[in-house]
Each structure stands twice: as structure tokens, then as C-alpha cells.
Backbone as CSV, one residue per row, in Angstrom:
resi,resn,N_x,N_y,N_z,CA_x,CA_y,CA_z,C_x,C_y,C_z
1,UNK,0.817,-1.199,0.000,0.000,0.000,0.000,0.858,1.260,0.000
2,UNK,1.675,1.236,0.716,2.561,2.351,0.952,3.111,2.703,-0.725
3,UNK,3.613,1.933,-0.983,4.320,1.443,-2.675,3.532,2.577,-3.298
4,UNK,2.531,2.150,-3.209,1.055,3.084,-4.159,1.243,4.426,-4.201
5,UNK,1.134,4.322,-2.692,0.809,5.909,-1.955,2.320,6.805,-2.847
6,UNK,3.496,6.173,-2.565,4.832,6.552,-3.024,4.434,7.091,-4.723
7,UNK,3.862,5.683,-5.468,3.751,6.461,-6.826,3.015,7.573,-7.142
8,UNK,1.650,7.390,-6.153,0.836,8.804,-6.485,1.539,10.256,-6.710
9,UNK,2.818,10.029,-6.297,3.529,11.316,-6.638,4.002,11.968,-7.756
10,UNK,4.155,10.534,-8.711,4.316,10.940,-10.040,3.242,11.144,-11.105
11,UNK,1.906,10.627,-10.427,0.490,11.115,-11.618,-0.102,11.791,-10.469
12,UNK,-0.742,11.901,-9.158,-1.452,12.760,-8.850,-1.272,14.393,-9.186
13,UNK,-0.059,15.179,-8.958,0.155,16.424,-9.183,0.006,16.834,-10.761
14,UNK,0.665,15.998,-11.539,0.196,16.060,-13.506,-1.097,15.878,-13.438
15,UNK,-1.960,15.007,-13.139,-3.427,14.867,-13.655,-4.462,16.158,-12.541
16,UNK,-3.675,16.322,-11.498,-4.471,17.572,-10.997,-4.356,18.659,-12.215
17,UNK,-3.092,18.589,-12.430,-2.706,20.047,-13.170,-3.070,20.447,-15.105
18,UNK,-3.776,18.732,-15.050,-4.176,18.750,-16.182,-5.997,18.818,-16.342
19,UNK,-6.233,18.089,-14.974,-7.566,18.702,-14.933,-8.071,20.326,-14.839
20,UNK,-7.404,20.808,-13.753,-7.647,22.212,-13.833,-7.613,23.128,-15.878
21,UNK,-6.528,22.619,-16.346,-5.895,23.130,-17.507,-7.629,22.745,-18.138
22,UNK,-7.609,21.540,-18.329,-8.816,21.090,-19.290,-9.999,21.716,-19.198
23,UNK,-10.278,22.263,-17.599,-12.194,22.936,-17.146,-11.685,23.980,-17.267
24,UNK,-10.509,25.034,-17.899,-9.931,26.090,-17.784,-10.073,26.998,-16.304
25,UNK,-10.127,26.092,-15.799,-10.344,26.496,-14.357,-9.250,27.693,-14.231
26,UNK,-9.456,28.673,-13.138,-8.577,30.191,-12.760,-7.582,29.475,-11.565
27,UNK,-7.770,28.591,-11.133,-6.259,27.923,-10.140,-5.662,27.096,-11.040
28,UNK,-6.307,26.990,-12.246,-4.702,26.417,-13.568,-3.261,27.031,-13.100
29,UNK,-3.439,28.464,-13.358,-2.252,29.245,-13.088,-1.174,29.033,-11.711
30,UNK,-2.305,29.633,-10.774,-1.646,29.386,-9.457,-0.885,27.856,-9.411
31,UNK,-1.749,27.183,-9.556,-1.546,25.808,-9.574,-0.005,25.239,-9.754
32,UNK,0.179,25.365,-10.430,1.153,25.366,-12.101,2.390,26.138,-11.484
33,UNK,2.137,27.401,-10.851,3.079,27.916,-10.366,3.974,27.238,-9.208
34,UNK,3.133,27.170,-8.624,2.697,26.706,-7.180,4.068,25.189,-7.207
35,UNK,3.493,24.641,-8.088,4.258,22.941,-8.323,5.499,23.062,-9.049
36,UNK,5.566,24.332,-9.889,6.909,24.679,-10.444,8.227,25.533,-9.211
37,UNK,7.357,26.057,-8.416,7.566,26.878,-7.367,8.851,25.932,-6.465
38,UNK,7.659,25.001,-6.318,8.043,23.423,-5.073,9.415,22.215,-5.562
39,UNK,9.237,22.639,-7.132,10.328,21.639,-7.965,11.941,22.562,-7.913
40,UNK,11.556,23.929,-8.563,13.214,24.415,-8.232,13.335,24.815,-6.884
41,UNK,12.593,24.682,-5.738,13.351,25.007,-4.449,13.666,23.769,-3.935
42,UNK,12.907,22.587,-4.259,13.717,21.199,-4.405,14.987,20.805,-4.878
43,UNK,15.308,21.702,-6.163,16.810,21.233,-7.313,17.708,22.646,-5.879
44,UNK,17.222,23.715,-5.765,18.127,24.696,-5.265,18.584,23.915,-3.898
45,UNK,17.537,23.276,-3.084,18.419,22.327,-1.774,19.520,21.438,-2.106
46,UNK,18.955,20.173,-3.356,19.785,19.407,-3.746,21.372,20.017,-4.086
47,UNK,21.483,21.385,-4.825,22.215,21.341,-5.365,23.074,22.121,-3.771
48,UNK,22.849,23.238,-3.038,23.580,23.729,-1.664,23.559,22.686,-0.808
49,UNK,22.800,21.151,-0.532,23.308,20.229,0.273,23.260,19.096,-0.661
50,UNK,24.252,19.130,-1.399,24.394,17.500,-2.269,24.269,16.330,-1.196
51,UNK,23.680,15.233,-1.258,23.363,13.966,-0.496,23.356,12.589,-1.173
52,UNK,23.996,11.577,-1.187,23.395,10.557,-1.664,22.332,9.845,-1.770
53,UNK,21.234,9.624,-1.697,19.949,8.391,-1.515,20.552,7.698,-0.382
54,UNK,19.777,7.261,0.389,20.239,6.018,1.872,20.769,4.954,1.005
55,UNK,19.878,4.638,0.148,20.047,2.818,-0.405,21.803,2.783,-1.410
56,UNK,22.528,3.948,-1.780,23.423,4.587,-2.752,24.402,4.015,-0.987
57,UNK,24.234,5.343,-0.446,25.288,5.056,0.681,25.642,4.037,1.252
58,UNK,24.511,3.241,1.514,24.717,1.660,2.272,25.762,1.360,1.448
59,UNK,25.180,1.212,0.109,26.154,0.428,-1.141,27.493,0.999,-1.174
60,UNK,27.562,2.031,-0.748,28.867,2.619,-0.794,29.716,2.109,0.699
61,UNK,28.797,1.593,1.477,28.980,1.349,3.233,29.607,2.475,4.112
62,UNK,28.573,3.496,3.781,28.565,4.405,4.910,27.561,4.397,6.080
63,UNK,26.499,3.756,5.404,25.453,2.972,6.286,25.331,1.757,6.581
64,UNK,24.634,1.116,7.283,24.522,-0.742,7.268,23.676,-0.470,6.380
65,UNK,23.559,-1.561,5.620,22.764,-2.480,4.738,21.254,-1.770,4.945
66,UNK,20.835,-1.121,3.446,19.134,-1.329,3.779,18.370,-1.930,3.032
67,UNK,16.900,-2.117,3.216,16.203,-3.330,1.917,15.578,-1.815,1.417
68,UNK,15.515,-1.996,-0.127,15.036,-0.745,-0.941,13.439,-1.761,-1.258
69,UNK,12.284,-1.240,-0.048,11.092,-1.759,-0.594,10.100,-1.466,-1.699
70,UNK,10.406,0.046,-2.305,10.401,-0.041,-3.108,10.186,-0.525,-4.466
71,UNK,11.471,-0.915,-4.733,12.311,-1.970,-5.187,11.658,-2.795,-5.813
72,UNK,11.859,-3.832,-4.615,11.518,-5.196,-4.303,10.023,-5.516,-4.655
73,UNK,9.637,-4.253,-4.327,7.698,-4.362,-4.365,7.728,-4.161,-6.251
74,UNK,8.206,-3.260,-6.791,7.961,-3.260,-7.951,8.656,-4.073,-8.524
75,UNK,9.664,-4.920,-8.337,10.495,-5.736,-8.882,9.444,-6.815,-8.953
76,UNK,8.754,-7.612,-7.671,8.241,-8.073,-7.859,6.878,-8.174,-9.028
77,UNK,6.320,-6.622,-9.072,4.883,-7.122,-9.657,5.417,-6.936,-11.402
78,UNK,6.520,-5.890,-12.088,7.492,-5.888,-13.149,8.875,-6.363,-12.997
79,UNK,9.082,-7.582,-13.475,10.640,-7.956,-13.401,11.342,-7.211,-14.366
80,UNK,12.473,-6.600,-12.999,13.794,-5.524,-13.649,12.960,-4.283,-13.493
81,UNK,12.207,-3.823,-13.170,12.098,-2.918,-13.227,12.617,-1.501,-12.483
82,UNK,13.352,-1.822,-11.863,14.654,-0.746,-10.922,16.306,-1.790,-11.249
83,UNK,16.226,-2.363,-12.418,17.540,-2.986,-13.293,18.455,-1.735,-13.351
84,UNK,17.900,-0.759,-13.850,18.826,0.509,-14.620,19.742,1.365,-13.013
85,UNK,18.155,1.507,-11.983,18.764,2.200,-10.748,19.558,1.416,-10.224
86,UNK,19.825,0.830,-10.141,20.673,-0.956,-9.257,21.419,-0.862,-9.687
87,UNK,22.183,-0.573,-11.102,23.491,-0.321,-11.674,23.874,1.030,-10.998
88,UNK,23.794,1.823,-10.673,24.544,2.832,-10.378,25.340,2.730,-9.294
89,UNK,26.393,3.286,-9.185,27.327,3.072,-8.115,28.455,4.557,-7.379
90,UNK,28.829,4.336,-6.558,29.805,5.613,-6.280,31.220,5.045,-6.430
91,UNK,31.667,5.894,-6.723,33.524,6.097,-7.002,34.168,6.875,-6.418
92,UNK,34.457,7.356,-5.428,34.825,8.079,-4.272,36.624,7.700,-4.469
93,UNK,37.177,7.485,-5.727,38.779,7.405,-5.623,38.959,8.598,-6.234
């Protein structure tokens, strides 16, 4: 369930922002702003506190070991489907 809740993040905010767009609704704008607003003060943190992901660091063993459920949950119901993220790695030489 949680899994779910996690993806709603990538269609709930687009299909809000496409409903408003479609009834030409007057919080289109705000809207729109609003979520563009929330995305570069997101990239402006990332970029003044660079961080790895938890599941990156373990792999790197700055942390113990964690299970990426995630993962595992979508791995299970699409096989490979976090194949591409699972390759990535750090190089810290």
C-alpha cells in the first residue's frame, strides 16, 4: 500500500494540473506555479546540500545495509524494473 501511496507522486500532481488546464479552471495558473515553485526550491536544496539516496550510501557502506522496498515491491509485480537504478554506483577514488 505504501508502494502506491509513493507512486501517487508521479500522476497525482500532472493529472491535478491537467484537470484544472482542461475545465480552464482560474487555479490552472496558481496551480502550475505553485508545483513549479516546489520543484526548483527542491533542485536549489539538492544542489547547496548534495546527499546521496540512503540505499546509494549503504552500497557505498557508509550505512549498514538497507532493503530498498520499493524496489523489491515493484520488482516483484514488473521484473527488472529498478535494473537501470541498481546499476549505479559511487567512485569516491
Amino acid at each position: 500500500m505504501l508502494v502506491g501511496v509513493y507512486l501517487t507522486y508521479f500522476v497525482v500532481s500532472p493529472a491535478i494540473g491537467l484537470l484544472l488546464w482542461w475545465r480552464r479552471s482560474p487555479g490552472f495558473v496558481p496551480y502550475t506555479f505553485s508545483i513549479i515553485v516546489t520543484l526548483y526550491i527542491g533542485l536549489l536544496i539538492n544542489f547547496l546540500v548534495p546527499t546521496a539516496p540512503p540505499w546509494l550510501a549503504a552500497d557505498a557502506g557508509y550505512l549498514p545495509p538497507l532493503r530498498r522496498l520499493v524496489a523489491e515491491v515493484l520488482n516483484h509485480v514488473v521484473q527488472g524494473s529498478f535494473a537501470t537504478g541498481d546499476s549505479v554506483s559511487l567512485d569516491y577514488s
